[in-house]
RODREN-620215 format. One record per residue (C-alpha): residue in one letter; residue number from 1; x, y, z. Coordinates in steps of 0.001 Angstrom, whole numbers, plus 500000, padded with zeros to 6 digits. Layout:
N
{rec A; NUM; {X; Y; Z}}
...
This chain:
174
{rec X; 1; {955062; 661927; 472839}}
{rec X; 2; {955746; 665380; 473454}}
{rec X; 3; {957796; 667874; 471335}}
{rec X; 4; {960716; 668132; 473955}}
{rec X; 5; {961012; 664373; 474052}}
{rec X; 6; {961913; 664431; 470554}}
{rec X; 7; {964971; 664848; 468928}}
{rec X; 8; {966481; 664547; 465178}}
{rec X; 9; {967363; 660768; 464599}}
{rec X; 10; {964398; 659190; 466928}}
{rec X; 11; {962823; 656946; 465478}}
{rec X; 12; {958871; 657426; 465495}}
{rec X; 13; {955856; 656046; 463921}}
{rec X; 14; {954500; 658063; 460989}}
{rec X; 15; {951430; 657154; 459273}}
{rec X; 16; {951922; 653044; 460147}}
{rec X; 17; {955070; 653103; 459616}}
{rec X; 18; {958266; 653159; 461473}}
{rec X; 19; {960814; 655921; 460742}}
{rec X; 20; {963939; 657783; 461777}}
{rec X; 21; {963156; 661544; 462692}}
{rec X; 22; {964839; 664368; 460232}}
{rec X; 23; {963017; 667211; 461588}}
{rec X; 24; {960026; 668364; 463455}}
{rec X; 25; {957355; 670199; 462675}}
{rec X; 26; {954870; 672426; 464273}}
{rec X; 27; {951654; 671836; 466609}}
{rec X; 28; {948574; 669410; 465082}}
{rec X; 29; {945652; 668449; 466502}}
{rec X; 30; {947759; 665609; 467507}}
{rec X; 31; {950491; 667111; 468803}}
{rec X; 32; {953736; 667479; 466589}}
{rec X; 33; {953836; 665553; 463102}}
{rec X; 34; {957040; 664071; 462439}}
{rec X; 35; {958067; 664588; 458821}}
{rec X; 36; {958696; 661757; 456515}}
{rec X; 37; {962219; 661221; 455878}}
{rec X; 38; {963892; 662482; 452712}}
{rec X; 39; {965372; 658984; 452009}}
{rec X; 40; {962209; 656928; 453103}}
{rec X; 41; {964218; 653955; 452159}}
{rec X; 42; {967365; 654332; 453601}}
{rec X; 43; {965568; 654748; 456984}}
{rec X; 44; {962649; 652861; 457264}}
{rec X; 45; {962366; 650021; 458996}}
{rec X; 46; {958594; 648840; 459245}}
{rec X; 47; {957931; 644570; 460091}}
{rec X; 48; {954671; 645014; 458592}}
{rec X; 49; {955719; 645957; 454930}}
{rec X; 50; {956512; 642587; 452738}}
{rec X; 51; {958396; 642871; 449410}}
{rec X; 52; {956774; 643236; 446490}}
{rec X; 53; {956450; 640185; 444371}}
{rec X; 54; {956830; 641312; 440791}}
{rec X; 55; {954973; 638569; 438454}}
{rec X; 56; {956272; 635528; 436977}}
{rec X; 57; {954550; 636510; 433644}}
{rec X; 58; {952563; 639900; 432981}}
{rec X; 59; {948460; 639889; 434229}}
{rec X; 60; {947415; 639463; 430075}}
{rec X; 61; {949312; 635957; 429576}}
{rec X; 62; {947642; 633937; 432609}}
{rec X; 63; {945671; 631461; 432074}}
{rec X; 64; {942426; 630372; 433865}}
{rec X; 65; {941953; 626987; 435049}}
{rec X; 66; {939762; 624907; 433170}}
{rec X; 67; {937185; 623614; 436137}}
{rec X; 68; {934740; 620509; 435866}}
{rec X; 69; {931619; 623099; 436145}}
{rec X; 70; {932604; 624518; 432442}}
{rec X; 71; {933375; 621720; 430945}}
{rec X; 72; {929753; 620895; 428940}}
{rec X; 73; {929927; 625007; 428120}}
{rec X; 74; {933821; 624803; 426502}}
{rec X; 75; {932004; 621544; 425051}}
{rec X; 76; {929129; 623928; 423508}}
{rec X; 77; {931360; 626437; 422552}}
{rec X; 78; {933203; 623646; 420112}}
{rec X; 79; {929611; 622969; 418222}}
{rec X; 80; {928840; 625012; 414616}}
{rec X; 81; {925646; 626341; 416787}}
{rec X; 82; {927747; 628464; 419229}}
{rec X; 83; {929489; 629898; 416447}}
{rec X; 84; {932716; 630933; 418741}}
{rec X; 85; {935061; 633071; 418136}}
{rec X; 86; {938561; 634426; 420269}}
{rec X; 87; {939997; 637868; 419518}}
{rec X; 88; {942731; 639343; 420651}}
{rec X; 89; {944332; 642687; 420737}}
{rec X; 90; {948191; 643835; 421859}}
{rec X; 91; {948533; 647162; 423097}}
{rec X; 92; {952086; 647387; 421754}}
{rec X; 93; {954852; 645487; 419925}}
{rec X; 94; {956502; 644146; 423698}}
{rec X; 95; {953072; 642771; 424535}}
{rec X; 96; {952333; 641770; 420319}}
{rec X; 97; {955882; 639026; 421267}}
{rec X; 98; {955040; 638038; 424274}}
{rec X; 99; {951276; 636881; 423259}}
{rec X; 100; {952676; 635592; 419935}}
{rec X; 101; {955255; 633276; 421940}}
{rec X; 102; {952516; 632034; 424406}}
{rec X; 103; {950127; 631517; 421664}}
{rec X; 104; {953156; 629483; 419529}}
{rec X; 105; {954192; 627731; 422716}}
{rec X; 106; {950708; 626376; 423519}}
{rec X; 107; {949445; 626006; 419560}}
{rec X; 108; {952331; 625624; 417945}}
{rec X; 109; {951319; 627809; 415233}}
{rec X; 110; {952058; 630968; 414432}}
{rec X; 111; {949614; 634311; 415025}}
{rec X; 112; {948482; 635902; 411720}}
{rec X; 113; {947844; 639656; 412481}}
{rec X; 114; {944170; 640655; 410698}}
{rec X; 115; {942914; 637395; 411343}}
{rec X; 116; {941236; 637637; 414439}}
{rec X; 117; {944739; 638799; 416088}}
{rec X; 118; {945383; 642699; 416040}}
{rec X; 119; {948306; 644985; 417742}}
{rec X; 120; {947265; 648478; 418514}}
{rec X; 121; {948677; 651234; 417237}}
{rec X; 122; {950735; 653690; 419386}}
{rec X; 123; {948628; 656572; 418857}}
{rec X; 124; {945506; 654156; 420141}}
{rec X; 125; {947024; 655154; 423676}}
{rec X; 126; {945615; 651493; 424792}}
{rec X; 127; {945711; 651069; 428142}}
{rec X; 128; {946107; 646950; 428007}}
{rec X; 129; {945693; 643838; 425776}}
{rec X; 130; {942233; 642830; 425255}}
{rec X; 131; {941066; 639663; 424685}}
{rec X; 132; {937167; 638288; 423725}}
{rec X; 133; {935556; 635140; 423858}}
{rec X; 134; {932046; 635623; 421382}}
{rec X; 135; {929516; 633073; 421176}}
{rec X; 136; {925366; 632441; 420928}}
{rec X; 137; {923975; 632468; 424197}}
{rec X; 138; {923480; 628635; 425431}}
{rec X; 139; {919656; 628023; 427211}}
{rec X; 140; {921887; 627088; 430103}}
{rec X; 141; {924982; 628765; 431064}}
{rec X; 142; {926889; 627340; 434282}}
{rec X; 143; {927584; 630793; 436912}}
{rec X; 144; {931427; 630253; 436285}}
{rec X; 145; {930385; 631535; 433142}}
{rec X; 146; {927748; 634039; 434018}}
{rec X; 147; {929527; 636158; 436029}}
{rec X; 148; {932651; 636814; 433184}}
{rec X; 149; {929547; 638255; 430701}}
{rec X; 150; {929564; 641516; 432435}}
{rec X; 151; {929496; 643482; 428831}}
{rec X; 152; {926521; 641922; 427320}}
{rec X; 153; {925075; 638461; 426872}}
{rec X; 154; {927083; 636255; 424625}}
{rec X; 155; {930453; 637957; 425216}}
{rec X; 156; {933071; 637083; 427383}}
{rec X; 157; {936081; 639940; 427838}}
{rec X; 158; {938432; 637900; 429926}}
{rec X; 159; {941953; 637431; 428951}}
{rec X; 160; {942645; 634238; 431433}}
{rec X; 161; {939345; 632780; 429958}}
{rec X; 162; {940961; 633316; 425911}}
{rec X; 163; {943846; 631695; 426753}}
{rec X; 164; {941978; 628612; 429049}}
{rec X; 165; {940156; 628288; 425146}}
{rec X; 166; {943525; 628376; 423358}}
{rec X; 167; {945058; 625607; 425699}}
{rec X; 168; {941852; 623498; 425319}}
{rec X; 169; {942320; 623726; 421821}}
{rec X; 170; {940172; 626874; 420516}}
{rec X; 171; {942087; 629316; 417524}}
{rec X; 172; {942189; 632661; 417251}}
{rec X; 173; {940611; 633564; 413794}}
{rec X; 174; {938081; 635154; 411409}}
């Protein structure tokens, strides 16, 4: 489209999306560059864009499903020779309530902090919760399983996978 076709209040395309013209700019490669609109919201009106679904429950409280390929590992994992044990860390004292409601809801007991449960502290600047899954390597270990030991062998740093272990029946302690 040329620059004398344009006027303010058009509505043009502008990087993907559809917008109404505020002003013009000069000469591009292109041609002229339409300017994205002060009040991109107000004024945008693009088919392609879909809402944002905000989550049900934050990204460190879901839990994995427990498939039929891990079920002789959780099985391991419950004998004195795996020597398991879950960890978890909140970044701060919102995340420290929602993880100890989750863990009540599915445990019914209560989180003791020091005991294999930990909340950062602010000056930690943590970026997330962690949680960790430690154990003695198995002489077979299904890939469902494989691929979540990125760290090192014997380690599993997976917060879905924690909370799988708490719902099958697993306790966080030390």
């Amino acid at each position: 489209m040329k620059r004398e076709d344009l006027s303010i209040g058009d509505t043009v395309i502008y990087n993907g999306l559809s917008v109404v013209l505020t002003e013009v700019r000069g000469l591009t490669s292109s041609g002229y560059q339409a300017v994205e609109p002060r009040n991109a919201f107000s004024t945008m009106e693009n088919k392609k864009l879909k809402p944002v679904k905000t989550p049900t429950k934050p990204r460190y409280l879901e839990i994995a499903k427990s498939i039929p390929e891990i079920q002789d590992f959780i099985a391991y994992l419950r004998t004195p020779e795996a020597h398991c044990l879950l960890g978890l860390e909140a970044r701060d004292e919102r995340a420290d309530s929602e993880i100890r409601k989750q863990y009540r809801d599915l445990t019914g007991e209560e989180l003791v902090e020091g005991e294999g449960y930990h909340v950062a502290p602010l000056s930690a600047g943590k970026q997330g919760c962690e949680g960790y899954v430690t154990f003695n390597v198995p002489a077979v270990i299904p890939e469902e399983i494989s691929v979540r030991m990125v760290q090192r062998s014997g380690l599993i740093n997976h917060l879905d996978f924690l909370w799988m272990l708490v719902q099958e029946g697993f306790r966080i302690t030390r």
